[in-house]
Each structure stands twice: as structure tokens, then as C-alpha cells.
matplotlib code that plots the C-alpha trace (Angstrom):
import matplotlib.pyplot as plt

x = [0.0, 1.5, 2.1, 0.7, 0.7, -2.3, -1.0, 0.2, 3.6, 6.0, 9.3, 11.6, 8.1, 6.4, 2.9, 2.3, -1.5, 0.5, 3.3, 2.5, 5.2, 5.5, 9.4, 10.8, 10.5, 11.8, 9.6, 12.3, 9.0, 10.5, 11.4, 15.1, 14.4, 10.7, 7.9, 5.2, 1.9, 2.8, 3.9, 0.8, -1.3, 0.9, 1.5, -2.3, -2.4, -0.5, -1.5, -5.3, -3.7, -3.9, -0.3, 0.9, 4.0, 4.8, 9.0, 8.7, 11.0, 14.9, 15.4, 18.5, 20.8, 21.9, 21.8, 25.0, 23.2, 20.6, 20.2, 18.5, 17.3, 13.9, 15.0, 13.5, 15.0, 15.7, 18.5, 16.8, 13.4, 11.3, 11.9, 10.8, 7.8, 6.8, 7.3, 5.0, 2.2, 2.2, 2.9, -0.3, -2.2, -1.7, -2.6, -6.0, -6.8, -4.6, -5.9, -5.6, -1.9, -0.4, 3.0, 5.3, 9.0, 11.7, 14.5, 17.5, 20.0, 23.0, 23.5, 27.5, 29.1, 25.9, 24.7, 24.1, 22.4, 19.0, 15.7, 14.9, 12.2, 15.3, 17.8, 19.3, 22.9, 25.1, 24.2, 26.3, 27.4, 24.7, 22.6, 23.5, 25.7, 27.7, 30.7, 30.1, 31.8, 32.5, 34.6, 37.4, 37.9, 36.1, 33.6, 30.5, 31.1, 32.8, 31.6, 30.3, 31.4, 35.0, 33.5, 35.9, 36.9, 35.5, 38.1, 37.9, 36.2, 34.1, 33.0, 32.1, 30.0, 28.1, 27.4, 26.2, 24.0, 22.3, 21.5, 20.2, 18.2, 17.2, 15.8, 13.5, 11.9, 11.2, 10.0, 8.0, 6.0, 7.6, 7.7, 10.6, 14.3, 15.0, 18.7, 19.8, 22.7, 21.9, 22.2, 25.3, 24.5, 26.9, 26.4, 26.7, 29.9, 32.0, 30.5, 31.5, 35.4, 34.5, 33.9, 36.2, 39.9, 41.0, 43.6, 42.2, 40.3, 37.0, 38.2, 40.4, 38.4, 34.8, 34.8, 36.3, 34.2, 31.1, 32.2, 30.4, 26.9, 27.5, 28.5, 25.3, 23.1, 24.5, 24.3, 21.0, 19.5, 21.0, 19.6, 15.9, 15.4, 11.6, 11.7, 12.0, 15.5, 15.5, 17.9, 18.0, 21.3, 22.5, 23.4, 25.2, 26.9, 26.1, 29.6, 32.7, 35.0, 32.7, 30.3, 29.3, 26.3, 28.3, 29.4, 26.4, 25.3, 28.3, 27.0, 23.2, 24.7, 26.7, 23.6, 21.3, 24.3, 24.2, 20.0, 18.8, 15.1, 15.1, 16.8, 15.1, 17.0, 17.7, 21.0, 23.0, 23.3, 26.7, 28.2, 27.1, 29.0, 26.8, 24.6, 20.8, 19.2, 15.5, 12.6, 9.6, 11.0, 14.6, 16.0, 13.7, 16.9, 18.8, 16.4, 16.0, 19.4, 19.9, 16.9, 18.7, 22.1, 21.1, 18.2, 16.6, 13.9, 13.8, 11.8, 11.8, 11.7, 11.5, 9.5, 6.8, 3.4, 1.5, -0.8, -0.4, 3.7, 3.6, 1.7, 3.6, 6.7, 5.6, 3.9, 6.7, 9.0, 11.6, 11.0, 9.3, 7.4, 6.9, 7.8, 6.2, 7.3, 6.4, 3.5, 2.3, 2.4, 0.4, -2.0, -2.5, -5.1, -2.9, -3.2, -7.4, -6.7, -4.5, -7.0, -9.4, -7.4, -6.3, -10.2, -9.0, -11.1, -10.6, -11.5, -11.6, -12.1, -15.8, -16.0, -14.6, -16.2, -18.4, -16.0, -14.4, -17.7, -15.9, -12.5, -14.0, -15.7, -12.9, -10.8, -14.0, -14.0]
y = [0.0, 3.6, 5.7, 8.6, 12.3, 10.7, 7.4, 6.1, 5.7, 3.7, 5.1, 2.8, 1.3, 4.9, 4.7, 8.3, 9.1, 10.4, 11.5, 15.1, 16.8, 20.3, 21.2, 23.0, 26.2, 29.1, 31.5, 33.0, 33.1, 31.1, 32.7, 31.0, 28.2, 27.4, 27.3, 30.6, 30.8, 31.1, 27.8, 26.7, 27.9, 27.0, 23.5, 23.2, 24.6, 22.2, 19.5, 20.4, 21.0, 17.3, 17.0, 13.1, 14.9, 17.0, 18.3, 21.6, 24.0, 23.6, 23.2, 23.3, 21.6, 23.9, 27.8, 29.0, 26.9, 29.0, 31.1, 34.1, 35.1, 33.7, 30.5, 26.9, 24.5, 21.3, 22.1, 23.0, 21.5, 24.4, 24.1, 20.5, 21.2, 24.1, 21.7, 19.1, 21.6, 22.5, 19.3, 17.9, 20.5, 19.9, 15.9, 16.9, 18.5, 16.3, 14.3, 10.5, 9.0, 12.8, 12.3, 15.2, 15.1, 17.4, 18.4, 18.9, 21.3, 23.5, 27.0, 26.8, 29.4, 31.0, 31.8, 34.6, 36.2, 38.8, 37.7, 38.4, 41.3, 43.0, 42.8, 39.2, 40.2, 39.1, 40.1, 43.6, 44.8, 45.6, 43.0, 40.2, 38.2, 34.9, 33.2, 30.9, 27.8, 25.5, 23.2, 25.8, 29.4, 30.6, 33.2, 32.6, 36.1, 39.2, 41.4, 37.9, 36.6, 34.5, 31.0, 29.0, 25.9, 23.3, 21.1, 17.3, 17.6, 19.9, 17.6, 15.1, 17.1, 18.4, 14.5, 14.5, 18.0, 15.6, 13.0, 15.0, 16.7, 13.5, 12.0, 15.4, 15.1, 11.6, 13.1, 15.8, 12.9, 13.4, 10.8, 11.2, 13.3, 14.6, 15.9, 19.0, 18.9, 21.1, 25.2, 25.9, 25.4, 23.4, 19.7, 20.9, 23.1, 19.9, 17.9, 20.7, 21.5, 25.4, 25.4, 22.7, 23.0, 20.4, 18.1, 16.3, 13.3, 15.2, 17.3, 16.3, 13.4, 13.2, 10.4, 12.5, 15.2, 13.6, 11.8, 14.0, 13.9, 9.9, 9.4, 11.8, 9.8, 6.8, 8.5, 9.9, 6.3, 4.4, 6.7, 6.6, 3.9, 3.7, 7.3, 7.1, 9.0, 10.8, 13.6, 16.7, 17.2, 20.1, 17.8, 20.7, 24.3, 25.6, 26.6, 25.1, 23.8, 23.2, 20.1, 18.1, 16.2, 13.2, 13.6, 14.6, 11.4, 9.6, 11.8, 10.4, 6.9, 7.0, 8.9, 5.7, 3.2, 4.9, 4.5, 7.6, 5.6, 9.1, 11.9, 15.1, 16.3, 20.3, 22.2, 25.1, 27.7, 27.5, 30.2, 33.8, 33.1, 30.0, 29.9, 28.5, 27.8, 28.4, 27.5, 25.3, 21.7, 23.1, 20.6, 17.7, 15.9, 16.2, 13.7, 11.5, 11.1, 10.4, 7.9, 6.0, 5.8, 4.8, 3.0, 5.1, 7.2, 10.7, 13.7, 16.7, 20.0, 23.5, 26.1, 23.1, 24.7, 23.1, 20.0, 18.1, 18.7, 17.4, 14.1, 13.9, 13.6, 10.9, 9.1, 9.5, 7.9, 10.7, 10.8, 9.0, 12.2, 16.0, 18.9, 22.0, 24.9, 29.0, 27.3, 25.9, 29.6, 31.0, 28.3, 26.0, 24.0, 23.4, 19.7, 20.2, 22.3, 19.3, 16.6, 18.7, 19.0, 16.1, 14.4, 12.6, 11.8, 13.9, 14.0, 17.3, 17.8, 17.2, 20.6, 22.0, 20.0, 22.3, 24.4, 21.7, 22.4, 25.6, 24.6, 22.6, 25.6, 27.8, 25.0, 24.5, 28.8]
z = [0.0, -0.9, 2.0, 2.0, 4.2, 6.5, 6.9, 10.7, 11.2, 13.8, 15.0, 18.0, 19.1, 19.2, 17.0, 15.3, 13.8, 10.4, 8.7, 9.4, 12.2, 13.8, 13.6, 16.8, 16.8, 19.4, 21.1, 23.5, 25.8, 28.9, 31.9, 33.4, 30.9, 32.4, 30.1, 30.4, 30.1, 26.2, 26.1, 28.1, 25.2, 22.3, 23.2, 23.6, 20.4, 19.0, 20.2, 18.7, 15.3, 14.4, 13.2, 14.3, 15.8, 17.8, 18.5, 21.0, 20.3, 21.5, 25.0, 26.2, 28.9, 31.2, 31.5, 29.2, 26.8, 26.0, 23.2, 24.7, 28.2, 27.1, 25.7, 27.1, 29.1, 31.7, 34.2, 36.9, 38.9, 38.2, 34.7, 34.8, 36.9, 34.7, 31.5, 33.0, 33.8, 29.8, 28.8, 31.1, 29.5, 25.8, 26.7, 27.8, 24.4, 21.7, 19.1, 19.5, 18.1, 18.7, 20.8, 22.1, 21.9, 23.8, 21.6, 23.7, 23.0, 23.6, 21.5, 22.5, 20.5, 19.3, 22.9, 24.9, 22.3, 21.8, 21.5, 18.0, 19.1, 20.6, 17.6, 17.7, 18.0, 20.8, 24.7, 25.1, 28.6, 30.6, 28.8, 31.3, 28.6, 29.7, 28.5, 24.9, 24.9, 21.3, 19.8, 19.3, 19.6, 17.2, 17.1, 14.7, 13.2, 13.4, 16.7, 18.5, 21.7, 21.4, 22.6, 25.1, 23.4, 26.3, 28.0, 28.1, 31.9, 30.3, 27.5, 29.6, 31.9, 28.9, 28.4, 31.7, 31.1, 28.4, 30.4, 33.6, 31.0, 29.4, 32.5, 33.4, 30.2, 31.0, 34.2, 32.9, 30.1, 26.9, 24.5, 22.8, 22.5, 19.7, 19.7, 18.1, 15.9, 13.2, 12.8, 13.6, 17.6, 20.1, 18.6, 14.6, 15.7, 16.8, 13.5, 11.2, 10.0, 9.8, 13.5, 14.9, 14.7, 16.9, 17.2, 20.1, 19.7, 19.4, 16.2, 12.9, 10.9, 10.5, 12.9, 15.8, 14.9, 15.4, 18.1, 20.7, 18.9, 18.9, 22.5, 23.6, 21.7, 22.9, 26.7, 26.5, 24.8, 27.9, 30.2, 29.2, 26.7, 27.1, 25.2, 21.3, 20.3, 17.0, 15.8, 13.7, 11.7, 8.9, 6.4, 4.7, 5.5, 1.9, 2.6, 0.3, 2.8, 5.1, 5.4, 2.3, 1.9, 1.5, 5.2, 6.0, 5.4, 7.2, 10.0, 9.9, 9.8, 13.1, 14.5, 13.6, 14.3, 18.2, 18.6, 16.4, 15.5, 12.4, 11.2, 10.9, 7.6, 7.6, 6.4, 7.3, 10.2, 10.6, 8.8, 7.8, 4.5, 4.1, 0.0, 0.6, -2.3, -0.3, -1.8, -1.2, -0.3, -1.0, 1.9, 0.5, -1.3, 1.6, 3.5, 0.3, 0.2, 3.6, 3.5, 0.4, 1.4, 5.6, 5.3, 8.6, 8.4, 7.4, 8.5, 5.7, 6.6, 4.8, 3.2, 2.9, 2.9, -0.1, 1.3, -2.3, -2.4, 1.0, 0.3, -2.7, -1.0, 1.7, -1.3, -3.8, -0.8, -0.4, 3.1, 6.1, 7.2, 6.7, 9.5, 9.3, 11.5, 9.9, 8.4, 11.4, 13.3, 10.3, 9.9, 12.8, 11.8, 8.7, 8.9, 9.0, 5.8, 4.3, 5.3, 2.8, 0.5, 0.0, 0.3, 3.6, 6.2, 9.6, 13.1, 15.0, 19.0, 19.4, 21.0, 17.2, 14.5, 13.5, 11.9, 9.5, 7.1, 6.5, 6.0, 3.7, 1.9, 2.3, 0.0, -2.6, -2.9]

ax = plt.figure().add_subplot(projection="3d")
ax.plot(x, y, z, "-o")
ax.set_aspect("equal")
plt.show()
């Protein structure tokens, strides 16, 4: 039978309703990494958008993590607490076979950063900005904050940030982890040669450089192996010298070789100088050839908004699932929409079925 966008899928033992995925997206709305009231009502929005999965946006493992002041996260018991209260909340609502991952994270050099509202640049004095760590010393661009390549202790007790972080999200009723190694943040600055220049046994070949992304994977899947673990790589820079799609690839592999049950397939982030060809579905061959060459399911992501070039690219097989992140804010009852569209049946929350006549009609017009 030919899969389609509406068809139920199973990932490490986790059923999901269908192939349709929100992607993680910021909201720099958290207050010391806790979740706000915004959260509270997002998640619930969410989880009543009928999408079969559900990543909330990066959360990260300890405070220098962060991106922003605002940013989500798990290091601390309030954070968990206040995780659980939203989490608890979007269950009462969600459709049945909707599931809710935590994507853990770490900004490293990219840290200490503006909320986006308030410029985006780097934290300047009198903006409470913190020390940036990364692979080496090397600041993402000109005027940001010289990161402090981390130490061997310090690698390790970022392993440990992973797992503590890890267990409160097991805690809290997520799940799965989704691990964030993509857009140029702490995990996709060790992977990639632009960003790490060491000689150590964490930098130098591909194999070294991924090493850390492997052994957290590894880490975090021995900690809590009743969650599903999936990841979310760049497979490319878009920058020559930096990482190809071919070790992009390598990189997905030892990812899946160390319990990654998918690869969400994006690109990029790690370079100003970086070349995106964006466009509808521009990242879609990325996670086709990642599906072909691995053999583990994909997750595509970007600039998809059309319901039919969606289901086309589920049914077509160039990847396991669809994620779906700006058009998700601007639409979301998107996968309502897409269920008309595309002629397929759809339940709503009793409380809201009378308005899928006129999503209907709204298509028809």
C-alpha cells in the first residue's frame, strides 16, 4: 500500500496518527528556561492542530546553553515542573496518536544572544551576557562573543548536562528526545570542519568530529530507553569547505548506528558566508538522500506549505514524514486544511467540528 501524508507511522516502538510533524520552533517566551503561560497555550495549540508529531522548540541543557534570556530548558526542577504543567495540559486537548518530543540542546558558540524582538545580535554589557563555549575558539562572526573551546572535563560534563536533562523530560511525560545537531548550535559546531579545529580526539576526521553527537546519543538512549530517540542534523553548510552532503550522510549513519530511530534532515546555520538555495521543499533531497544511502527514516523539513507537495513527497518515498514549523504559526489548523485538500477523512475535538464544514468551503472557494 503507498504511503501517503495521512498514513500512521511507527518510530523505535512509538505509533504516530501520520506523517505530518510540527518542527521546533523558538519563542524566546520562557522565563530561566521554564515554560510561560505562552507555552501553556501553544503546546495546547498544538496539540489540537492534528499534526501526528509533535517536537517543541529547543530546550537546552543547562543555562549558558541558552540562546537568549527567554530561551526553554531542563537544568533546573522548576523548569521541569513548569514543562510538566504544559505538557499535562496539551494531553487533555490532543488528538488521539499525537505524541510530544523534547529536543535537547545546547547554543555553544551561538549563545548569549538577543531575542529576536530586541535585535538578535550578541548580549552587550549591561545585557547580562555569559561566556560561549564551542569546539574551538572561534567566534561565529565578526563582533560575536569568542567562545571557550571546552576542556575534556568539560566535554564530559556536557554528556552528563544531556543525560540529567534527558531523565527530566522523562520526568515531565515526553515521548521522545530529539537531539539537536543542526544550525550551527553546540552539537553541529564539533560535527563541522568550519567550526572545529582540533587536534584532540573530538576534532580532525569526521569520525572524531562527530564523536560527541555519537557518544550523547548513545548516553541519552542508555539513560531513558523507554523514550524514542530521534535527531535533527545540517546535512550541509552551503559553505565550500565546510560540510558536504556526503558527510552529512556519514554523519546520519553513526547517529542511527548509536540509537537515532530518524533523522530530521535540515542544512546550514553554521556560517554567515553559508549559500541557501531556499525555496519550497529546498532541503527535501537532503532527506532522500539520507533515507537511500542509511536506510533510517527521514523527517523533511522546509519552506513546505502546499498540502499536495507534502503528500507527494511521503507518497513519492523521499522521506518518512513532513515537519512543518512557519507554516504551522500561520496556519494551525494546517493539517485540517490538508486533510481537505487532500479528500482525507478527519476528526476534530468534538467541541470543534463544527467548523471543519468551513474549512472545507474555504478550500471549494
Amino acid at each position: 500500500m503507498t504511503q501517503h501524508l495521512f498514513s500512521p507511522i511507527s518510530l523505535g516502538g512509538l505509533d504516530i496518527a501520520n506523517r505530518i510533524a510540527i518542527a521546533p520552533m523558538c519563542q524566546y517566551s520562557a522565563d530561566d528556561g521554564s515554560a510561560s503561560d505562552w507555552h501553556l497555550q501553544q503546546w495546547m495549540t498544538y496539540a489540537l492542530s492534528g499534526a501526528g508529531m509533535v517536537t517543541l522548540e529547543m530546550t537546552d541543557v543547562e543555562r549558558r546553553g541558552r540562546i537568549t534570556h527567554g530561551c526553554l530548558g531542563l537544568y533546573t526542577d522548576h523548569n521541569e515542573a513548569a514543562a510538566r504543567r504544559a505538557l499535562e495540559a496539551a494531553r487533555t486537548v490532543a488528538l488521539p496518536g499525537t505524541v510530544f518530543g523534547a529536543q535537547l540542546a545546547h547554543a555553544g558558540r551561538k549563545a548569549s544572544c538577543q531575542r529576536p524582538w530586541e535585535g538578535g545580535g550578541p548580549l552587550q554589557p549591561g545585557q547580562d551576557p555569559w561566556q560561549t563555549v564551542s569546539a574551538s575558539a572561534l567566534p561565529f562572526d565578526q563582533g560575536w562573543h569568542p567562545p571557550h573551546p571546552l576542556t575534556e572535563d568539560e566535554i564530559h560534563t556536557l554528556i552528563e548536562h544531556f543525560v540529567s536533562a534527558a531523565h527530566r523530560a522523562e520526568r515531565a511525560g515526553f515521548d521522545y528526545i530529539e537531539l539537536h545537531a543542526a544550525h550551527g548550535y553546540l552539537l553541529h559546531q564539533f560535527i563541522s570542519p568550519l567550526s572545529n579545529r582540533r587536534s584532540d580526539r573530538w576534532g580532525g576526521s569526521l569520525e572524531n568530529r562527530v564523536r560527541l553527537a555519537v557518544e550523547i546519543a548513545k548516553a541519552v538512549k542508555n539513560a531513558v530507553p523507554k523514550l524514542m530517540l530521534g535527531a535533527r542534523i545540517s546535512v550541509t553548510d552551503w559553505v565550500d569547505g565546510g560540510l558536504s552532503v556526503e558527510e552529512g550522510i556519514e554523519v546520519a549513519g553513526a547517529l542511527k548506528d548509536a540509537g537515532a530511530s530518524y533523522i530530521c534532515c535540515s542544512s546550514g546555520g553554521n556560517s554567515p558566508d553559508q549559500k541557501i538555495p531556499a525555496g519550497p521543499g529546498y532541503q527535501v533531497h537532503l532527506a532522500e538522500a539520507v533515507r537511500k544511502a542509511v536506510g533510517v527514516p527521514v523527517r523533511a523539513v522546509g519552506m513546505i506549505d502546499d498540502a499536495r507537495q507534502a503528500d507527494a513527497i511521503v507518497a513519492g518515498g523521499r522521506a518518512d514524514m513532513v515537519a512543518l514549523a512557519r507554516a504551522i504559526l500561520a496556519d494551525p489548523r494546517w493539517p485540517w486544511r490538508a486533510a481537505a485538500t487532500l479528500g482525507h477523512p478527519f476528526k476534530t475535538a468534538p467541541q470543534l467540528a463544527r467548523a471543519t464544514s468551513l474549512h472545507r468551503h474555504w478550500l471549494a472557494a
